[in-house]
Backbone as ProteinMPNN parsed JSONL, in Angstrom:
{"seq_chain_A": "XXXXXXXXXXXXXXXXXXXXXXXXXXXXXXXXXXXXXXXXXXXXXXXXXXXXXXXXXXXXXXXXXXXXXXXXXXXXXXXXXXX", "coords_chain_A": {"N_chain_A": [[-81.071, 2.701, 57.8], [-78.654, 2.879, 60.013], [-78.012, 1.507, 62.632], [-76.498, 1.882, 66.542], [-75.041, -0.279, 68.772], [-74.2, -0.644, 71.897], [-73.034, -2.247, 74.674], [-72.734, -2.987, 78.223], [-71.594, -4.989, 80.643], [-72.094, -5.589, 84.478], [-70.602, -8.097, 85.665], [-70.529, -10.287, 89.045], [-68.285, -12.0, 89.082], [-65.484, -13.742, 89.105], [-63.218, -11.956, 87.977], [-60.707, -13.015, 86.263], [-61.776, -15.397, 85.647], [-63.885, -14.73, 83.773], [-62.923, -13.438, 81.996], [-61.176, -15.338, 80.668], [-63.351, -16.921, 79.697], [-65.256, -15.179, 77.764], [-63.008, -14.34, 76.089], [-62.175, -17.034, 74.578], [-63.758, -17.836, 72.503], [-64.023, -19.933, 70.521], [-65.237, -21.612, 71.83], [-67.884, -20.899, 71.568], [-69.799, -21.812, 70.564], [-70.992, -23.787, 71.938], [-72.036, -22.806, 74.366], [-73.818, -20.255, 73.362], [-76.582, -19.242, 72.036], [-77.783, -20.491, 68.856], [-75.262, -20.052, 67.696], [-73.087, -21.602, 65.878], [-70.191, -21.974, 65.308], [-66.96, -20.981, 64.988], [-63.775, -19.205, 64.151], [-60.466, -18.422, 63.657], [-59.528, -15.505, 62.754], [-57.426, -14.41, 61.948], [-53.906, -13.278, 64.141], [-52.613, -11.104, 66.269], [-50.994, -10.204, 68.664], [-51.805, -7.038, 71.149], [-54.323, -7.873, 69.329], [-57.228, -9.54, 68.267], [-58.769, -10.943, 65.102], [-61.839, -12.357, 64.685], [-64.101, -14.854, 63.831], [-67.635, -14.941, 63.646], [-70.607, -17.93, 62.948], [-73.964, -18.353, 62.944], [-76.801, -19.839, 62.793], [-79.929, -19.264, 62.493], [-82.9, -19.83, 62.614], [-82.861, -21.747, 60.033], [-81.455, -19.881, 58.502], [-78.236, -18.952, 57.71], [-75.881, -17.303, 59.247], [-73.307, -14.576, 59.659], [-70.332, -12.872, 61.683], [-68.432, -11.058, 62.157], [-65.262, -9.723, 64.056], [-63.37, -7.16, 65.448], [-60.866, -7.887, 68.53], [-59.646, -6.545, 70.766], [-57.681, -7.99, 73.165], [-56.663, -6.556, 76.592], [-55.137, -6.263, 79.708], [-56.89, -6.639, 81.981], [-59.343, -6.191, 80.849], [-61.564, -6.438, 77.477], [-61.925, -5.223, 74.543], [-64.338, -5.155, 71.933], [-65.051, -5.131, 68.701], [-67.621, -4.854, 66.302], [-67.201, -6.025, 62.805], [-68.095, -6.659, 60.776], [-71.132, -7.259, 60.036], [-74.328, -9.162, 60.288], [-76.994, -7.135, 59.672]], "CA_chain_A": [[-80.684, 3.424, 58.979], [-77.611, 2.4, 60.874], [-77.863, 1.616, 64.217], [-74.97, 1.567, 66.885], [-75.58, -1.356, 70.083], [-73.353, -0.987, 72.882], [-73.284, -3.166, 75.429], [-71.625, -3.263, 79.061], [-72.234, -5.814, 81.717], [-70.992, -5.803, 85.343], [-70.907, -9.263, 86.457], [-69.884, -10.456, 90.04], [-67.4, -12.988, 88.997], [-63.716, -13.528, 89.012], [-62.56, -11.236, 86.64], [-59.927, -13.712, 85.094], [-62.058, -16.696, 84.708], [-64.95, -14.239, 82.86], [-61.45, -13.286, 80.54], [-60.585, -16.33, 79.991], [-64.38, -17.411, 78.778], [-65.204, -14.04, 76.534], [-61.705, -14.299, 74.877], [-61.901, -18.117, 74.045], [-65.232, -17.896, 71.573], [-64.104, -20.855, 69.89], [-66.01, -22.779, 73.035], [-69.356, -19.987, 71.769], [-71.232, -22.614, 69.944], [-71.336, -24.929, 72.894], [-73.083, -21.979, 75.19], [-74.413, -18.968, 72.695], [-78.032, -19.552, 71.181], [-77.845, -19.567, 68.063], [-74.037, -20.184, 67.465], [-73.011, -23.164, 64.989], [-69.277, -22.697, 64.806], [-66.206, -19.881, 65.348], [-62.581, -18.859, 63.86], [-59.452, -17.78, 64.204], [-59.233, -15.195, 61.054], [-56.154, -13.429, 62.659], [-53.908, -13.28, 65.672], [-51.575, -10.112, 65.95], [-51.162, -9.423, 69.971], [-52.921, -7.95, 71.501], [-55.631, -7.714, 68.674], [-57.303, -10.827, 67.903], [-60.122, -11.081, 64.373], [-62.468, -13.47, 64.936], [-65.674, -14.749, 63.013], [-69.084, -16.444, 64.654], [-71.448, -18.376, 62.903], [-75.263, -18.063, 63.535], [-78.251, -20.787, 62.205], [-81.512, -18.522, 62.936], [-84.103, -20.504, 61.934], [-82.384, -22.032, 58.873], [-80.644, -19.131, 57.507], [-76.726, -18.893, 58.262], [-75.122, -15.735, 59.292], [-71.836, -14.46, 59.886], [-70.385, -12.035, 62.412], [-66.904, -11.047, 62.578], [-65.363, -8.446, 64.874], [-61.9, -6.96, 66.087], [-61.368, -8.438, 69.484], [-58.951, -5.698, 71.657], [-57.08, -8.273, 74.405], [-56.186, -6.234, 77.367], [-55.228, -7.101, 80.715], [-58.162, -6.45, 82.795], [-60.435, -6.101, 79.49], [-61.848, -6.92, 76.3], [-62.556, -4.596, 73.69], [-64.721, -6.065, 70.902], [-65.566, -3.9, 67.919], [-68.04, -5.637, 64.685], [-66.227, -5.233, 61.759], [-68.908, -7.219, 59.896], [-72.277, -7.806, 60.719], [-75.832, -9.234, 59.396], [-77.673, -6.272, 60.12]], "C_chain_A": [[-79.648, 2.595, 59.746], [-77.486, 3.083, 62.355], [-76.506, 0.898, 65.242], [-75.294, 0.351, 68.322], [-74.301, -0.748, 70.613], [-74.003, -1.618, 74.01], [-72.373, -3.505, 76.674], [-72.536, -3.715, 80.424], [-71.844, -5.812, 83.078], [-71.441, -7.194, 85.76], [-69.967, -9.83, 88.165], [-69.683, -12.115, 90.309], [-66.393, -12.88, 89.256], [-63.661, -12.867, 87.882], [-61.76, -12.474, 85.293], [-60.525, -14.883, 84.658], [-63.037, -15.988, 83.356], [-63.796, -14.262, 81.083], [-61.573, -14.297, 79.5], [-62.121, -16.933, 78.869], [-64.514, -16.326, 77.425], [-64.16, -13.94, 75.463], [-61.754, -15.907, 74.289], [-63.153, -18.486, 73.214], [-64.983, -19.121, 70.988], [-64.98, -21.96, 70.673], [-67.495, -21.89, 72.268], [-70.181, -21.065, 71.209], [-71.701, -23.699, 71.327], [-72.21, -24.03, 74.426], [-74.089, -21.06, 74.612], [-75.673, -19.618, 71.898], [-77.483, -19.389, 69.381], [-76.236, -20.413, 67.07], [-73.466, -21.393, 66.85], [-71.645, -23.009, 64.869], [-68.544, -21.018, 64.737], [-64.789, -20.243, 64.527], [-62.15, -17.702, 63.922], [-59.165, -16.899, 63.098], [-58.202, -14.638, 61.323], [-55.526, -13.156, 64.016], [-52.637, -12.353, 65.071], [-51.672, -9.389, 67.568], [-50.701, -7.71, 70.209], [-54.625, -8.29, 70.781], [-55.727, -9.821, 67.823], [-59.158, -10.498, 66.813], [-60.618, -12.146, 64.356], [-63.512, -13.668, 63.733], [-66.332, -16.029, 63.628], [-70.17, -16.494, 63.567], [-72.797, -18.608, 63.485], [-75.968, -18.765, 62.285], [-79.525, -20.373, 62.751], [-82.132, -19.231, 61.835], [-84.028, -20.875, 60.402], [-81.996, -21.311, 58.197], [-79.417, -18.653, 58.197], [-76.427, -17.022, 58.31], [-73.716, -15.342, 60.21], [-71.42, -12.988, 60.814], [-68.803, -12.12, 62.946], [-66.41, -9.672, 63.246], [-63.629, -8.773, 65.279], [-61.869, -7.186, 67.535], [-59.857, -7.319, 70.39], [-58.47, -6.707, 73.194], [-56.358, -7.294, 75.361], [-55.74, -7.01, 78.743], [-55.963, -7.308, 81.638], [-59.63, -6.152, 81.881], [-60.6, -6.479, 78.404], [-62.514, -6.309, 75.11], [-63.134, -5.529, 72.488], [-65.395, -4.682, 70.172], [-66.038, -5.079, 66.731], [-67.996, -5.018, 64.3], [-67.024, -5.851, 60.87], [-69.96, -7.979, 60.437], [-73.698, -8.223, 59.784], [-76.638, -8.202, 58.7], [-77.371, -5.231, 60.455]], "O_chain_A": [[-80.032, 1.474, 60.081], [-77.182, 4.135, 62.918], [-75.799, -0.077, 64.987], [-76.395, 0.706, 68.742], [-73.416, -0.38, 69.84], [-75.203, -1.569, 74.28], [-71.364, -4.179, 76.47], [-73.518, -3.24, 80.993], [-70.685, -6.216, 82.986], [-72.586, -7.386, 86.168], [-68.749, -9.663, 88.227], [-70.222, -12.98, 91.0], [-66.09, -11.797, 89.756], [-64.106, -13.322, 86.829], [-62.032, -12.704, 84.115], [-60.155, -15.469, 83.64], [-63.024, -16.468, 82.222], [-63.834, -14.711, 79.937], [-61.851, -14.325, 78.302], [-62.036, -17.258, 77.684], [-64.015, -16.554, 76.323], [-64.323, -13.579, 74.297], [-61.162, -15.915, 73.209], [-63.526, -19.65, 73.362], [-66.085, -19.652, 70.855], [-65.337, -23.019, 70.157], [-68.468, -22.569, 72.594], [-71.372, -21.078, 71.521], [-72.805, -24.235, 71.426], [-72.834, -24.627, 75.303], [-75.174, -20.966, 75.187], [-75.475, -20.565, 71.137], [-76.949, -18.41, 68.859], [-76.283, -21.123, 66.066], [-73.431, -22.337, 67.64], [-71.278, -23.966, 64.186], [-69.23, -20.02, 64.516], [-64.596, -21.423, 64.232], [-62.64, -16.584, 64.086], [-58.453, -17.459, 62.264], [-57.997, -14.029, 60.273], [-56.239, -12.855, 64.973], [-51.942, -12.531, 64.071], [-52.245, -8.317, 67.764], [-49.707, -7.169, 69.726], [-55.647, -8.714, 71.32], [-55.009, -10.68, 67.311], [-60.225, -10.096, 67.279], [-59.91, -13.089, 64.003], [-63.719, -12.828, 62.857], [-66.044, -17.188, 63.927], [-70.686, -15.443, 63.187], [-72.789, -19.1, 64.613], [-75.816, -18.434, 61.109], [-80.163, -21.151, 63.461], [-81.954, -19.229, 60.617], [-84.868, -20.473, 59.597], [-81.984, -21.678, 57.022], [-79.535, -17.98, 59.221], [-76.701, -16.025, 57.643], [-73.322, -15.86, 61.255], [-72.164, -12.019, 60.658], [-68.218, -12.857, 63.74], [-67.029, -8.628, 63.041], [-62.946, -9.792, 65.38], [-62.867, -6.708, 68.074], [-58.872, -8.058, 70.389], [-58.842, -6.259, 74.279], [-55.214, -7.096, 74.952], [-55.952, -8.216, 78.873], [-55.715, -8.326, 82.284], [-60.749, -5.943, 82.35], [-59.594, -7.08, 78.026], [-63.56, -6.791, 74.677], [-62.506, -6.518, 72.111], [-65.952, -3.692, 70.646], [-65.285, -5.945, 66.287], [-68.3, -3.845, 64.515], [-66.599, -5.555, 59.753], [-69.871, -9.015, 61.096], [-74.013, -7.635, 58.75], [-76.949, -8.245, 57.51], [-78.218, -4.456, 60.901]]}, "name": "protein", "num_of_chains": 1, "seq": "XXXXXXXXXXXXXXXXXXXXXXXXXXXXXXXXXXXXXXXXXXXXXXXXXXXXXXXXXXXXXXXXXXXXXXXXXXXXXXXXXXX"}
């Protein structure tokens, strides 16, 4: 069965510093549970493919997604997932 997540947060931050964190994932292992390690698989502005690393309880997993840079937003779509 394929299931769909969405996910939308409002947080009451600065907009551009939140940007700047959500778009720079290569920092995700040093905050995200979980997270062992990030790349750059593609940069073609403003679309950026990424891929995140995940060590759950000794078994690796991979999680790559189209990343939509806007200027006031951040579309993220997984384009390859565990699960």
């Amino acid at each position: 069965m394929k299931r769909d997540l969405q996910f939308k947060k409002v947080l009451k931050i600065n907009a551009d510093n939140a940007l700047k964190v959500v778009s720079n994932f290569n920092k995700y292992a040093d905050f995200v549970p979980g997270c062992t390690g990030a790349s750059l698989i593609s940069r073609n502005p403003p679309i950026e493919i990424g891929r995140l690393e995940f060590n759950i309880l000794g078994k690796k997993y991979f999680i790559e997604s189209r990343n939509e840079i806007l200027e006031n937003s951040i579309n993220i779509e997984q384009t390859k997932r565990p699960f």
